[in-house]
C-alpha positions as CSV (number, residue, x, y, z in Angstrom):
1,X,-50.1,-9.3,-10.9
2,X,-52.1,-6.4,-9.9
3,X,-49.2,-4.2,-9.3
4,X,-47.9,-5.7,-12.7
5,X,-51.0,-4.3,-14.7
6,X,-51.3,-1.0,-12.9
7,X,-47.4,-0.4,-14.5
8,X,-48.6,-1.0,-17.9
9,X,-51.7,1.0,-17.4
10,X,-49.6,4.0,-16.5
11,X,-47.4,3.4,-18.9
12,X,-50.0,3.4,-21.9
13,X,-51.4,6.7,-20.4
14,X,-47.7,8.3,-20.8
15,X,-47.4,7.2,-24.1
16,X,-50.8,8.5,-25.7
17,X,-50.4,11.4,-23.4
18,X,-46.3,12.5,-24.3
19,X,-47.3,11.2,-28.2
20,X,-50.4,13.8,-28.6
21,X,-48.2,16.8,-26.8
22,X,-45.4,15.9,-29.1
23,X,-47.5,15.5,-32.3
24,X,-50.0,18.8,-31.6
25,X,-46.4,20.8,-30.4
26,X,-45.6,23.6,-33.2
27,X,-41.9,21.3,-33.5
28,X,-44.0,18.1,-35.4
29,X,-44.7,21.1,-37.6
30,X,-41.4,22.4,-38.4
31,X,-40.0,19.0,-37.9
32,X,-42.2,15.7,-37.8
33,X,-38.6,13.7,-37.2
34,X,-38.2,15.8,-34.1
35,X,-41.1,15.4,-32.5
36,X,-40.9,11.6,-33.1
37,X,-37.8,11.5,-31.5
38,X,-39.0,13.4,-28.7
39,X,-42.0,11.5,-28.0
40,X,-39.4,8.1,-28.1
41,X,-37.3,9.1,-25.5
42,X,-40.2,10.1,-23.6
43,X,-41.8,7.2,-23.5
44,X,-38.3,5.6,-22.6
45,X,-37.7,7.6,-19.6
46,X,-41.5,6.7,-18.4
47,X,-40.4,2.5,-18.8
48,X,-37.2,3.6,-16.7
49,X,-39.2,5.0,-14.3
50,X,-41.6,2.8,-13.7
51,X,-39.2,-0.2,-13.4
52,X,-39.5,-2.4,-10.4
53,X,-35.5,-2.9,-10.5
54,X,-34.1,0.6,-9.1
55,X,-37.3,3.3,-9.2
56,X,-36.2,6.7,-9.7
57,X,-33.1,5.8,-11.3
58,X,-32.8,6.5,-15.4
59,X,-30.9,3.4,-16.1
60,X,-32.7,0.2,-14.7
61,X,-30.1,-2.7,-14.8
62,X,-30.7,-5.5,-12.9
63,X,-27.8,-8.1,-12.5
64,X,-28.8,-12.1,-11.0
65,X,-27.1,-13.0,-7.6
66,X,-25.6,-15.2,-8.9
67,X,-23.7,-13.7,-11.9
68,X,-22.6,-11.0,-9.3
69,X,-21.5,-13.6,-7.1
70,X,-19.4,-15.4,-9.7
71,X,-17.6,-12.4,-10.6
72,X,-16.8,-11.3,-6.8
73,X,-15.4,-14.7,-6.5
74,X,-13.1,-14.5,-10.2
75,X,-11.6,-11.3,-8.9
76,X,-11.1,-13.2,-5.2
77,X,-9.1,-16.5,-7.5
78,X,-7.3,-14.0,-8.9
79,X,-6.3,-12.6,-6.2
80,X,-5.0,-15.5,-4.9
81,X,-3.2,-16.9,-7.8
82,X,-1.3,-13.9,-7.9
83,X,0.0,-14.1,-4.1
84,X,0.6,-17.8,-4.8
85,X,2.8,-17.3,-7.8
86,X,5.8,-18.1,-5.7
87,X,5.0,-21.9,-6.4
88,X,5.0,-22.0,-9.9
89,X,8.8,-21.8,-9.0
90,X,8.3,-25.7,-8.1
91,X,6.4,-28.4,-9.6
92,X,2.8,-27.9,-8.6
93,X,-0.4,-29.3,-9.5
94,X,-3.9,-27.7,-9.3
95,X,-7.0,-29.4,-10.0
96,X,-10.1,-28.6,-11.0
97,X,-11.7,-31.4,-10.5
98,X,-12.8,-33.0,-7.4
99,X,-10.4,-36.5,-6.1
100,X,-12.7,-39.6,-6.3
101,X,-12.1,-42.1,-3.9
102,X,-8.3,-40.9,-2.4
103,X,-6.9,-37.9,-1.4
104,X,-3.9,-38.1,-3.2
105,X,-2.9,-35.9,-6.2
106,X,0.1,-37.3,-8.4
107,X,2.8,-35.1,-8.7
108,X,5.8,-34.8,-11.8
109,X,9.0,-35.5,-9.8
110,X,12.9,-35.2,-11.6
111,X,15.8,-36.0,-9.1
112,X,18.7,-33.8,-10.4
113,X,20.8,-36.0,-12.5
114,X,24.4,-36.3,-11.1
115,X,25.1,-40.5,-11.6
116,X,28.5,-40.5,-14.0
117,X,27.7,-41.7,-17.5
118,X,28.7,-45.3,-18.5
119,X,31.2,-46.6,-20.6
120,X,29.5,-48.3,-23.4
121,X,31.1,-52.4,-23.6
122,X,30.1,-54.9,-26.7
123,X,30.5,-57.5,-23.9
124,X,27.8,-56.3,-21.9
125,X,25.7,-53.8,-23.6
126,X,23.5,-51.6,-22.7
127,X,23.0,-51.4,-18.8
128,X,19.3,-50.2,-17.5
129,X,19.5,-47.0,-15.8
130,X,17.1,-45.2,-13.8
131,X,14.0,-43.9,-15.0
132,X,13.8,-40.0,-15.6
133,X,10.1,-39.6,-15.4
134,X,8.7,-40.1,-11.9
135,X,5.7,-39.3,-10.0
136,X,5.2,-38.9,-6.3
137,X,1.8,-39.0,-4.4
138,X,0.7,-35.8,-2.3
139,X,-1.8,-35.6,0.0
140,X,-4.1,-33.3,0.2
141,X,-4.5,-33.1,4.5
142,X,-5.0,-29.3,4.9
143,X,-7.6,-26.7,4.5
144,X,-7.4,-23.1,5.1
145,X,-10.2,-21.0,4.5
146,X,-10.9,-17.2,5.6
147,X,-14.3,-15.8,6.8
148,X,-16.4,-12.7,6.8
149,X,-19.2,-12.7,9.5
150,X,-22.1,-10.2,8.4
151,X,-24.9,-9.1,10.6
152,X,-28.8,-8.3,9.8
153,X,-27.6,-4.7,11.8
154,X,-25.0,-4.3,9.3
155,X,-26.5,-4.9,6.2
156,X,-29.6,-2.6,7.3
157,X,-27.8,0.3,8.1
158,X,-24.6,0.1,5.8
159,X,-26.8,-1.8,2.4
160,X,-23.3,-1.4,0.4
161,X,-20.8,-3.5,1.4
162,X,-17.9,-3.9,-0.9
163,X,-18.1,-7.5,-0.8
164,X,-15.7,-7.7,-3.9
165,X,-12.7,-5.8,-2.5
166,X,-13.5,-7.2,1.0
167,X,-12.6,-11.1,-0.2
168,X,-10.1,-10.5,-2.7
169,X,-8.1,-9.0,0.7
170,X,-9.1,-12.0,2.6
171,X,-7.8,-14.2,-0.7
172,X,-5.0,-12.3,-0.6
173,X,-4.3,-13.2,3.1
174,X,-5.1,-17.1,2.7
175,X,-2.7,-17.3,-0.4
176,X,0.0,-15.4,2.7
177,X,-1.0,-18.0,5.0
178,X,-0.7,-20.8,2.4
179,X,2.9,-20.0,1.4
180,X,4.1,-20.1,4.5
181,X,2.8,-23.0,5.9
182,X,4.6,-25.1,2.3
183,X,7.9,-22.7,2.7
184,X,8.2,-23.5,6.4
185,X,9.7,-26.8,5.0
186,X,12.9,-24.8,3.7
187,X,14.9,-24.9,6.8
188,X,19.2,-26.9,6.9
189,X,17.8,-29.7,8.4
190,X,15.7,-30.5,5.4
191,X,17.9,-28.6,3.0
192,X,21.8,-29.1,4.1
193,X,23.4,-26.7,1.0
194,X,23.3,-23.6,2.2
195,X,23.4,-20.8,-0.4
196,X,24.8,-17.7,1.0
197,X,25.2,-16.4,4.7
198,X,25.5,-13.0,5.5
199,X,23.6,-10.0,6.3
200,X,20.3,-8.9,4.2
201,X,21.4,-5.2,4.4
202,X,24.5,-6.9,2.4
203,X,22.9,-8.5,-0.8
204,X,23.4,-7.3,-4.1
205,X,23.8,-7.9,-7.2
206,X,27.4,-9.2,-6.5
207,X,26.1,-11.3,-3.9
208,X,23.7,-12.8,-5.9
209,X,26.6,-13.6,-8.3
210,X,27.9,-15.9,-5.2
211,X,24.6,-18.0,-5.1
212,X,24.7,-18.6,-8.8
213,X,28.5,-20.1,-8.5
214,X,27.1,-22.1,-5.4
215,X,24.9,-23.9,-6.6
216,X,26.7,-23.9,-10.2
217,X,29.2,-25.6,-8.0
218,X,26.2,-28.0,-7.0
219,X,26.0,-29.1,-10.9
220,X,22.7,-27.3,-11.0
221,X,21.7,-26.7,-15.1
222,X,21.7,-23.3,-16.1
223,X,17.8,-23.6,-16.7
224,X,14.9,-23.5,-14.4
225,X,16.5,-22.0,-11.5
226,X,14.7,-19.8,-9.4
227,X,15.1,-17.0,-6.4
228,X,12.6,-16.8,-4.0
229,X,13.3,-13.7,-1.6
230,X,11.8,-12.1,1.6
231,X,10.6,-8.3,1.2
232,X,13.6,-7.2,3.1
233,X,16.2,-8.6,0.4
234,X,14.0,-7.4,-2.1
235,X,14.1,-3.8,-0.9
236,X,18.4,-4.1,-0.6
237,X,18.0,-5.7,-4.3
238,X,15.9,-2.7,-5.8
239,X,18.4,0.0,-4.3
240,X,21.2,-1.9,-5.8
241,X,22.5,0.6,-8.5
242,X,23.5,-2.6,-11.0
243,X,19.4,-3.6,-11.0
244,X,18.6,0.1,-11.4
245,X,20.6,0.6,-14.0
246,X,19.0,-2.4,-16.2
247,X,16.3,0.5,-17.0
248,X,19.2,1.7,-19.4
249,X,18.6,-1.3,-21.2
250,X,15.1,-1.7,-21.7
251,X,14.0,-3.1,-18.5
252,X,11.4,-0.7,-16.8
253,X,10.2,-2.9,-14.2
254,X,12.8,-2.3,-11.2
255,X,12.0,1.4,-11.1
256,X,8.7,1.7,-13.2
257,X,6.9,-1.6,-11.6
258,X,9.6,-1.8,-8.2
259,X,9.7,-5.5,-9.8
260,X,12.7,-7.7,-10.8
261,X,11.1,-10.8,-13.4
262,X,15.1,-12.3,-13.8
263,X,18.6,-11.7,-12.5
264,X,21.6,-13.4,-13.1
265,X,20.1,-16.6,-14.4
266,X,17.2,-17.2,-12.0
267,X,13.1,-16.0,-12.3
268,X,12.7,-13.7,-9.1
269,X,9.8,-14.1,-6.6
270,X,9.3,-11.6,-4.0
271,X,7.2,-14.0,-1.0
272,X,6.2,-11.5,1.4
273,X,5.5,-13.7,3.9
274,X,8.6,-16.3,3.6
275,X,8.9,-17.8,7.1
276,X,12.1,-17.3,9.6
277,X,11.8,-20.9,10.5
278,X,13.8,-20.1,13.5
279,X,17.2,-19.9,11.6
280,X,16.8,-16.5,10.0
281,X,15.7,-17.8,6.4
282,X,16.0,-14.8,4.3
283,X,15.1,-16.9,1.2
284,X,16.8,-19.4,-1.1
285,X,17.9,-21.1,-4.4
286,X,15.8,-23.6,-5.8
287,X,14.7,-25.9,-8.6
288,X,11.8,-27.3,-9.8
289,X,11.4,-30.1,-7.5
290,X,13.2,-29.0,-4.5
291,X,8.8,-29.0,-2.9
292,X,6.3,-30.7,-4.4
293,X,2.9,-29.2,-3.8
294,X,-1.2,-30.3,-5.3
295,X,-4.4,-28.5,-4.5
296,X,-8.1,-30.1,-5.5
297,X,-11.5,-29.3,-3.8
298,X,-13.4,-30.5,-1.3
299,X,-16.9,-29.6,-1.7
300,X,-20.0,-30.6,0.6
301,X,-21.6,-33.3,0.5
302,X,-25.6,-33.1,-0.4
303,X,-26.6,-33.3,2.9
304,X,-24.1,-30.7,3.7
305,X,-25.2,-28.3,1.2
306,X,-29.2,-29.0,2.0
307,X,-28.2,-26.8,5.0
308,X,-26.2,-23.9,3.1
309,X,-27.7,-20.8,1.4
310,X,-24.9,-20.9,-1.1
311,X,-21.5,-23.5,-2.4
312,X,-19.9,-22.5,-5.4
313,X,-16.3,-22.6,-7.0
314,X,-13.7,-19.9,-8.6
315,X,-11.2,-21.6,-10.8
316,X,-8.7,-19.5,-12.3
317,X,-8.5,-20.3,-16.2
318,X,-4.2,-20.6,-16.2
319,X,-3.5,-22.6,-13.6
320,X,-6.6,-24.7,-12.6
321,X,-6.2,-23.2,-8.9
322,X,-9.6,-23.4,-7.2
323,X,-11.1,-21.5,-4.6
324,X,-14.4,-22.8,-2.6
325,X,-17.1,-20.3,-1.5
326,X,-19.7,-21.1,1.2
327,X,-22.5,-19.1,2.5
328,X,-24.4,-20.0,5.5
329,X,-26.5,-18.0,7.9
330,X,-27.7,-18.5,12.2
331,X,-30.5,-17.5,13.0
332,X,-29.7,-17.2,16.4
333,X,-26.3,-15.1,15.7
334,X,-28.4,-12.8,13.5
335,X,-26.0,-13.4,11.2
336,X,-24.2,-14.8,7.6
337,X,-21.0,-16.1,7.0
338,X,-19.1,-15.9,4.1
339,X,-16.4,-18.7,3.7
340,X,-13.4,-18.8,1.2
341,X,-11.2,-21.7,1.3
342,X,-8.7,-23.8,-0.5
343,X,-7.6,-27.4,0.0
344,X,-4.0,-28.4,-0.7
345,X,-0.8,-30.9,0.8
346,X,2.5,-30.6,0.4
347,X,6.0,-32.2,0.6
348,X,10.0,-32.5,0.7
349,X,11.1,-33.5,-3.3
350,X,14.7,-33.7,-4.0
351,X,16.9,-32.1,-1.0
352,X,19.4,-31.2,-3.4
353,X,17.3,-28.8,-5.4
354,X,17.0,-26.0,-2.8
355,X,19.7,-23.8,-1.3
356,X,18.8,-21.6,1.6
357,X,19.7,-18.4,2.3
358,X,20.6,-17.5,6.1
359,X,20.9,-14.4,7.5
360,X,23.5,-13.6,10.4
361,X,21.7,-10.9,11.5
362,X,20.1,-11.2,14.6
């Protein structure tokens, strides 16, 4: 309070003292707007000063924890919903919103629809058939999470930590970790129609050509297929001359971006950590509901948190993907940690809407 009153005090005295130097100055002579002016940003500069928020420093902008904290944790979802945009390939479900009372999360299931159509008989009418819309229960049994240990010693002698760019990397490497774990369902023995085996160095855009009569030949529909690759086959894909070429019609992303959005009939996903699964799985075919996959929080309980410095959550607006944050400190360590972690289950859907792709290189 003291401290609070000195400020003002000083302030005052630079006001009445830049005023009467600006106002007895031959410029409030010559031009009274002038010296007005002056005596304004004067003043100003004195308030900047004298701010408790960042002394010496013109511009005095303070921004609350935890505003700063919410946006270091939006640019971390982010992050991670871009890495995880493999799965939009299949039918996926992220919640918001915490699971009362199960761990289950619903998930939209379609078989692929190969039963012959009927022959319609006034003796018998209509028969029932199968229903189209189903649902199948996921659990949600796993949690990942990444963490950044801090020490006292750090934070003293290295004050600016880039906090920001230091968990979208870690968000970056759960979403890798993530992927991998659902994809490392994608193996023959789960999966028995096998797309295309050969060597990576050998796909192309002729190649790809192939997989589209497979699974054409699988009485696949033309729409909602998709083409998950590894980075390897995505590298042989971009130096394909037929995909470079497409810039000659309009398409700047192979060469301008190094990314390929659609070829021949299926949306492209580049998964950079797709899984050998001990048969050289270079990637694969699929449709919507080849995997099934959910994701919905888990946060502390009260007693939990009555222990924590910090729990919040990141949800990213499009998809309703949300990432937890925890912060806890030891006093014994000396230090706090920094917890980023998402909660999710998957599981097998229909085995005929994925098609591997094997590599025979060894």
């Amino acid at each position: 309070m003291k401290t609070t009153l000195l400020r003002f005090a000083a302030l005052g005295i630079f006001a009445l003292a830049f005023i009467g130097i600006a106002f007895a100055s031959p410029l409030a002579h010559s031009n009274p707007n002038g010296a007005i002016a002056f005596a304004a940003v004067m003043v100003w500069a004195s308030m900047a000063l004298l701010s408790p928020a960042r002394p010496g420093f013109l511009f005095a902008i303070t921004v609350p924890n935890g505003l700063l904290l919410d946006k270091i944790l939006n640019t971390a979802v982010k992050a991670l919903a871009r890495r995880l945009l493999p799965l939009s390939a299949f039918s996926t479900v992220y919640r918001d919103v915490v699971l009362s009372g199960t761990d289950q999360v619903q998930v939209p299931f379609i078989p692929l629809q190969q039963a012959a159509s009927q022959n319609f008989a006034y003796a018998d009418g209509y028969k029932t058939g199968d229903g189209v819309l189903q649902t199948r229960p996921i659990q949600i049994n796993r949690r990942k999470y990444q963490a950044l240990g801090i020490t006292s010693y750090q934070l003293a002698r290295q004050p600016i930590l880039e906090l920001e760019e230091i968990l979208a990397a870690k968000a970056n490497q759960l979403a890798e970790d993530i992927i991998a774990d659902i994809f490392s369902q994608v193996t023959p023995a789960n999966f028995p129609n096998i797309a295309y085996t050969g060597n990576p160095s050998g796909m192309d855009s002729n190649t790809l050509a192939a997989i589209n009569k497979a699974v054409s030949d699988l009485q696949w529909p033309d729409e909602g297929r998709s083409l998950v690759v590894n980075t390897a086959v995505d590298m042989y894909l971009l130096e394909d001359n037929s995909i470079k070429n497409a810039m000659a019609f309009g398409d700047r992303n192979p060469i301008g971006e190094g990314k390929i959005p659609r070829i021949l009939g299926f949306d492209y996903f580049k998964a950079p950590v797709l899984p050998n699964n001990g048969v050289n799985l270079t990637g694969f075919a699929a449709l919507r509901y080849g995997l099934l996959t959910a994701f919905s929080p888990i946060p502390p309980t009260e007693a939990v948190k009555s222990v924590m410095v910090d729990y919040r959550q990141a949800t990213h607006e499009a998809t309703g993907l949300t990432l937890e944050y925890r912060l806890f400190g030891s006093a014994q360590g000396d230090v706090e940690t920094h917890i980023i972690e998402c909660n999710y289950g998957s599981g097998l859907g229909d085995i005929a809407q994925i098609a591997p792709i094997i590599s025979q290189a060894q």
